[in-house]
C-alpha positions, -999 to 999 in steps of 0.1 A, spaced: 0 0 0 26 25 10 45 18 -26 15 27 -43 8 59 -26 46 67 -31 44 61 -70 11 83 -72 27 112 -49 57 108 -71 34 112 -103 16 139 -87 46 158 -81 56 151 -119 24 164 -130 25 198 -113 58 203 -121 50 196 -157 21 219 -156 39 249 -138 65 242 -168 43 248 -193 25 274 -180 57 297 -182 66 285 -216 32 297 -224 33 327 -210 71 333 -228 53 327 -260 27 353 -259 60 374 -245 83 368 -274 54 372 -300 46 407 -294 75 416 -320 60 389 -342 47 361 -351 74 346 -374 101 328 -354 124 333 -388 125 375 -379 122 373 -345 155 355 -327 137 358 -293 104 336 -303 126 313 -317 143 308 -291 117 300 -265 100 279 -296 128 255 -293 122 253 -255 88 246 -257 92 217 -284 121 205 -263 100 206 -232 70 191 -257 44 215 -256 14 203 -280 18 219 -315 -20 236 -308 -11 252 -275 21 267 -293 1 283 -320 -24 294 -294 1 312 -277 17 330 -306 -16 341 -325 -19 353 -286 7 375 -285 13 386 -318 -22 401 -310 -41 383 -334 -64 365 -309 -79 381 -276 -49 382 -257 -36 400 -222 -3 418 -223 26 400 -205 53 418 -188 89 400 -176 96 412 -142 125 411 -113 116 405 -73 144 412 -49 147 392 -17 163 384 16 170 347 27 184 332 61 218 355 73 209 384 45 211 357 18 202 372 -19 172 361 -45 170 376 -75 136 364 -86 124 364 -127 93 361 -136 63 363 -167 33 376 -157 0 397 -170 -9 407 -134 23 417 -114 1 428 -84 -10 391 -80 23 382 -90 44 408 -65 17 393 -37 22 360 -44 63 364 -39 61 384 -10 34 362 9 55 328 -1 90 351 12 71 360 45 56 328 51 93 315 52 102 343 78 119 365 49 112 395 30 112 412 -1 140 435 -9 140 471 -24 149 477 -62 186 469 -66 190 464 -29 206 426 -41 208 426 -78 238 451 -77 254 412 -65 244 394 -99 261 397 -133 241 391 -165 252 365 -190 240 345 -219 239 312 -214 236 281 -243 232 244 -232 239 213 -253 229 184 -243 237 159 -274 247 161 -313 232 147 -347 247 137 -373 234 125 -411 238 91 -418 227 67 -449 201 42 -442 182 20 -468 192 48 -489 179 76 -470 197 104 -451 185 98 -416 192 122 -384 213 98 -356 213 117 -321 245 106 -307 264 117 -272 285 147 -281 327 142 -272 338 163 -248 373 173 -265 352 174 -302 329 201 -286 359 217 -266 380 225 -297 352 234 -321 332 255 -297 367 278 -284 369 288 -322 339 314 -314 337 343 -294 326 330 -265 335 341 -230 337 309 -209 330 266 -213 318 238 -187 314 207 -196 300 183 -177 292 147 -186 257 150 -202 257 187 -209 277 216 -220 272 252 -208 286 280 -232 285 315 -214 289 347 -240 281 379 -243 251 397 -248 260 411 -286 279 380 -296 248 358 -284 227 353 -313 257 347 -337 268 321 -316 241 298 -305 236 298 -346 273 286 -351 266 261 -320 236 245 -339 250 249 -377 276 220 -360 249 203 -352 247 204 -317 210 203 -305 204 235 -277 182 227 -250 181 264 -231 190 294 -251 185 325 -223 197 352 -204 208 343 -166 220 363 -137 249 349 -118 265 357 -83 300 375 -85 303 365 -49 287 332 -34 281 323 11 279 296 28 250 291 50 247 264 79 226 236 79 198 251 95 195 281 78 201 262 41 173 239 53 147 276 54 165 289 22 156 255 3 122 256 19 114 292 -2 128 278 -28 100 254 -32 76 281 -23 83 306 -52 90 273 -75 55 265 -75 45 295 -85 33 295 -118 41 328 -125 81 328 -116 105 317 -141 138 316 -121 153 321 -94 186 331 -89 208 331 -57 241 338 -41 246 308 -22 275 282 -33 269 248 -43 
């Protein structure tokens, strides 16, 4: 008995994770798609297109969501927003999220913060801690190969020292490989030319965004990293938040 209710928690969970996932992607969508519908002329929808596809969003609710936001159904106007907050020992969050209602939204993230026994922060009162980068992540690479007599896409692993040495010829301003994915950091007006590169060698791009990073990380003790992971949770169900960045180390 306890198995099975284990299995359907476990599914539950899966399902409202899945559910809060797509919700945001949705939401991005409409975003992206209010400088147009055609992902060919507009890098940003394209972006999140590949995310959504990735993450497999039904083709309908994709098309839903640009006619959306490209204005061409009834649609509500969606804004990308920062939070600022405190954690355990003056810990930092830096809190994205997509949203058509930031007073709900702004609500929402400060009841979840003081429910935890922490606060929101003023405007730049913790994001002066964050540096902005562009982030790319492989995850695997295709190749073309003959079968039958047809040209058929193989997904293979991608080699580490293949990827290395191909991915150092571009402008990019750091590398870490780990063994399933690849993160490529660069800057903001490299970005677009180099994610293009990156899949033109036929790496396939799982997350193509913008992330905010800690120039300097603390430590917290048990205790107190037991609270911070607790908000965590709180503003990670929230349908409306995107990500959320911190300054604490691994």
């Amino acid at each position: 008995m306890w198995r099975r209710h284990s299995i359907a928690a476990k599914k539950a969970a899966w399902d409202a994770n899945k559910s809060r996932v797509y919700s945001i992607i949705w939401k991005k969508i409409q975003l992206a798609a209010k400088n147009g519908a055609d992902p060919k002329m507009n890098p940003a929808l394209e972006m999140v297109l590949e995310k959504a596809r990735y993450n497999g969003l039904p083709k309908d609710v994709i098309e839903r969501a640009i006619l959306k936001g490209s204005g061409q159904l009834e649609w509500e106007e969606m804004k990308e927003v920062f939070y600022e907050g405190y954690g355990p020992n003056w810990s930092a969050l830096l809190i994205k999220a997509v949203t058509s209602n930031t007073n709900r939204t702004s609500q929402s993230i400060r009841t979840a913060l003081w429910k935890s026994g922490w606060s929101m922060a003023e405007i730049w009162a913790v994001s002066w801690q964050f540096k902005e980068q562009w982030l790319i992540v492989i995850d695997w690479k295709s190749e073309m190969v003959e079968d039958k007599g047809r040209q058929i896409e193989k997904i293979i692993p991608f080699d580490a020292e293949s990827l290395e040495m191909e991915v150092m010829e571009l402008p990019i301003e750091d590398l870490n490989i780990e063994e399933w994915t690849a993160e490529v950091y660069t800057s903001k007006a490299d970005f677009i030319n180099v994610r293009k590169a990156i899949i033109d060698l036929w790496y396939h791009v799982t997350e193509a965004d913008i992330h905010f990073f800690a120039e300097n990380t603390i430590n917290l003790s048990w205790e107190d990293r037991e609270a911070f992971d607790r908000i965590l949770e709180a503003l990670n169900e929230d349908e409306d938040v995107d990500q959320v960045y911190h300054n604490l180390s691994d």
